[in-house]
Every structure is written in structure tokens, then in C-alpha cells.
N, C-alpha and C positions, 0 to 999 in steps of 0.2 A: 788452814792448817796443813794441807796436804800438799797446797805448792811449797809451801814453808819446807817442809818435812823431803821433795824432791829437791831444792834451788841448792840444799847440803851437800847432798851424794855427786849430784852434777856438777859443783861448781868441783869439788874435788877430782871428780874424773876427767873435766875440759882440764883441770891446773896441770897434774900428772900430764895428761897426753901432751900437750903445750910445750914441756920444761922436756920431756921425752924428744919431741921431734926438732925444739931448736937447739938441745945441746946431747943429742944423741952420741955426737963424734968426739966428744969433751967430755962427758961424764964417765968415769972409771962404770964397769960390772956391776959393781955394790953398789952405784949410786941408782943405775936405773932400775938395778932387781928393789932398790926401797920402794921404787914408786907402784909394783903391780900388785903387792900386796893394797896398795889402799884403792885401788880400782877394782879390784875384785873385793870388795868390802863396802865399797859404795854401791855397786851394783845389788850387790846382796841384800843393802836396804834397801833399796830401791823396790826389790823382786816381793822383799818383804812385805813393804808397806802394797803394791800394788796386789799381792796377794788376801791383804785383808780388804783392801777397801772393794775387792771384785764378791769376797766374802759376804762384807754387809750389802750389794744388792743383792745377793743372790737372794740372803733372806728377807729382804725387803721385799722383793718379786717373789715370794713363795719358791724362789727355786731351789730352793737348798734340797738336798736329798740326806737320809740316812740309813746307811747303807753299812749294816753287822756284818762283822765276820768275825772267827773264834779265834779271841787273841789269847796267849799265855801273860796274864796283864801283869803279875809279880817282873816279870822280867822285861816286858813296856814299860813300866814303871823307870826302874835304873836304866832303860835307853832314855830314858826324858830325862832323866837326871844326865846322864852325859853329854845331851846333847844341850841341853840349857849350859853345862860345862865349857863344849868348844865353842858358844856364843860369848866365852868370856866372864863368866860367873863363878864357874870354881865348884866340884862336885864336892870339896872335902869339907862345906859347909851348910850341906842336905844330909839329914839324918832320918833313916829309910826306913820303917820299921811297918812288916807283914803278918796282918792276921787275916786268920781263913783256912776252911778247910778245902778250899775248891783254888783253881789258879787261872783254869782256862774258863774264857767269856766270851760273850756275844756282845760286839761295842763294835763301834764305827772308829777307825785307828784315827782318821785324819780330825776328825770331831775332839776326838781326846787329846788327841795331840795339841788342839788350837788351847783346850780347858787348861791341860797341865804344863805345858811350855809359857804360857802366858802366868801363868799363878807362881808358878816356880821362879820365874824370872822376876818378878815384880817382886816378890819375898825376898827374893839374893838382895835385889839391886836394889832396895827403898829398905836395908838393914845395915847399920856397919858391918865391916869385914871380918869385926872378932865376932859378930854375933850370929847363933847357929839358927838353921831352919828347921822343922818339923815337920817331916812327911809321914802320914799315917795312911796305911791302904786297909782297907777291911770288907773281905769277901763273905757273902753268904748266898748259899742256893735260895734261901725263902727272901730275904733282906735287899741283894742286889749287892752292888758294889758302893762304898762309902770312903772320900776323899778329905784327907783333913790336914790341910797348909798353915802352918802357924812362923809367924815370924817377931822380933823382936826390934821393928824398925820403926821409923816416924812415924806411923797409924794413918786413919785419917777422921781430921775434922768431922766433928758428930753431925754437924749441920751438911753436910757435903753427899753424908752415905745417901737418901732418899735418889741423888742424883750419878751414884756409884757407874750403872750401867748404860748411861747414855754415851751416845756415839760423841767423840771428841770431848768429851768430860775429862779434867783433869784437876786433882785434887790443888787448894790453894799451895801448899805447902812441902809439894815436891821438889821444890828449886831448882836446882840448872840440868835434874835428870830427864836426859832426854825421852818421851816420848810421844806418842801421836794421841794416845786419848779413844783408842779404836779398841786395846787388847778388853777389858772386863767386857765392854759390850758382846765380843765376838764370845767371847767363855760363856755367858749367858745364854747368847745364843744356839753355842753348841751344846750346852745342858738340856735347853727344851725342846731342841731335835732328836735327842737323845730320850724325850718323855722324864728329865728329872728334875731336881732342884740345887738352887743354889744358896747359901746365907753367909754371913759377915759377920764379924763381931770383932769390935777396932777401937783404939782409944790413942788418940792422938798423943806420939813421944814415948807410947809403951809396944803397941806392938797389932798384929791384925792377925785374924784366923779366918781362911775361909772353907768350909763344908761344901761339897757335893756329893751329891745323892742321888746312883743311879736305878731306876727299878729292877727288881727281878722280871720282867719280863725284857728285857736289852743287858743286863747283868748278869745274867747265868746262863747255865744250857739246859 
């Protein structure tokens, strides 16, 4: 899977450099500015993917660390939302809604980041385009912090969830969407560094919710 997943971004960045350096002198401006957009964009998978799969040993070798610091999470939130956005996804189809009397937390950013850019993006991108997503945050000092992603896209097979968070798992029934099979494991993972939980609830052709659940002791201050 993982050579599969580099042989993409590579064989695009050698095409681009190739078509660059044999008709560097013959292509007009515009022809060779198309090409560094997609070289900067293959790389970026690239970075991506070698960023999770460095991910899953760490926690494999127990080296993963979790490491809090006091985030204003209301407003980490809409950065995850826009940043799932400039990956291509479209913020005007996450609909954000905050409860809580509290905003600032104690959470590990890049942990959260792996939970909610992966959940967020899986929701866009396994939903049609007219169909909206549901982000729910809800803060409490005694509670912790509580995440709830709902989407209205192709589900997954009931027989499949037991195998939801295994590393390179991919559901039968995603068809030509691209991905590696890495993202739910790592979101698992960063939940239980985090001391929380995670649950699912999906029905294939309607739609998938997933809950996380961080403690009050890494949830609050």
C-alpha cells in the first residue's frame, strides 16, 4: 500500500520535471507555471503520507509522547475546519456549532490535529457535495471536551466496523477515493494518548457519526 501510495506522487513529479527540462525553451510561462503546482502537491502527499506511517511506529515503539498545552479549542476548531478546506474539501459544507462555558484547554495540538483533520476530511470526502457535515464541540470543566462528526455519506458496512481501526483497513465500498488506510488508526491512536475514547455509529448508504471523548483531566484546566 505504501509503495502504491509513493509510485503516484513520484511518477508525477519525474513527468513534470522531464516535460520541464526537455521543453523548457518551447513552452510559453503558463505552460511551465501548470506544472509546479502539481509538484508541490505530490510532494505534499508524499510528506503526508511519510508523516503518518513515521506516526504509526512511533506508537508501535511506545514512543509517541503527549504533550498539553492550553489551547483556545473553539477557535482550533474553525482552524481545522479551514484547513481541511485548503486540502480541497470546501469549509462551506461543515457546520460548526459550540457549546460550553469554558474555551481554553489542556490538549496536545498535533494529537488533535491528526483526530480532527482526518474525521473532518473523511466526512467531506465519503459525502456528496450537496450534502452537509455536522461538527459539534462541547466543552465542560467536570466532562472534558466531547467531539461529534456526523455525515450523510456512503456509511460503512456493518460487517467492516469490528476492523474500522486497523492500520491499512479500507472499507469495501469506498471506490476510486483515494486513500492509504492509515487515517482512523492514527485518530485512535491519538485519542488514547490523549487518555480518551472513541465510538462510531454508520449504516451503510445513510450516513456515519463519530464521538470523541476527551477526559477532564487533558480537557480542562
Amino acid at each position: 500500500m505504501i509503495s502504491h501510495q509513493f509510485r503516484t506522487p513520484l511518477s508525477t513529479i519525474l513527468s513534470s520535471a522531464q516535460l520541464l527540462e526537455k521543453y523548457w525553451d518551447t513552452f510559453t510561462e503558463e505552460k511551465r507555471k501548470k506544472h509546479f503546482p502539481k509538484i508541490e502537491i505530490a510532494v505534499s502527499r508524499m510528506t503526508s503520507l511519510l508523516d503518518d506511517v513515521l506516526f504509526i511506529g512511533r506508537t508501535d515503539s511506545n514512543k509517541a509522547v503527549f504533550t498539553p498545552k492550553i489551547l483556545n479549542i473553539r477557535a482550533y476548531c474553525q482552524d481545522v475546519i479551514e484547513e481541511v478546506s485548503m486540502i480541497g474539501y470546501g469549509t462551506d459544507r461543515v457546520d460548526f456549532a459550540f457549546e460550553g462555558t469554558i474555551e481554553d484547554v489542556m490538549a496536545d495540538d498535533k494529537l488533535l490535529r491528526h483526530i480532527l483533520v482526518n474525521l473532518l476530511s473523511n466526512a467531506v470526502k465519503y459525502s456528496p457535495r450537496e450534502m452537509r457535515v455536522e461538527f459539534l464541540l462541547r466543552v465542560h470543566p467536570d466532562t472534558g471536551m466531547y467531539f461529534r462528526i456526523s455525515d450523510h455519506g456512503i456509511g460503512i458496512p456493518a460487517e467492516e466496523l469490528p476492523r474500522l481501526f486497523e492500520v491499512f483497513h479500507r472499507a469495501s465500498n469506498v471506490g476510486n477515493v483515494q486513500g492509504t488506510g492509515l487515517g482512523l488508526s492514527i485518530v485512535k491512536r491519538s485519542v488514547e494518548l490523549h487518555g480518551g475514547r472513541i465510538s462510531v455509529d454508520s449504516k451503510e448508504g445513510i450516513g456515519t457519526t463519530f464521538i470523541v471523548e476527551l477526559p477532564s483531566s487533558s480537557g480542562s484546566i
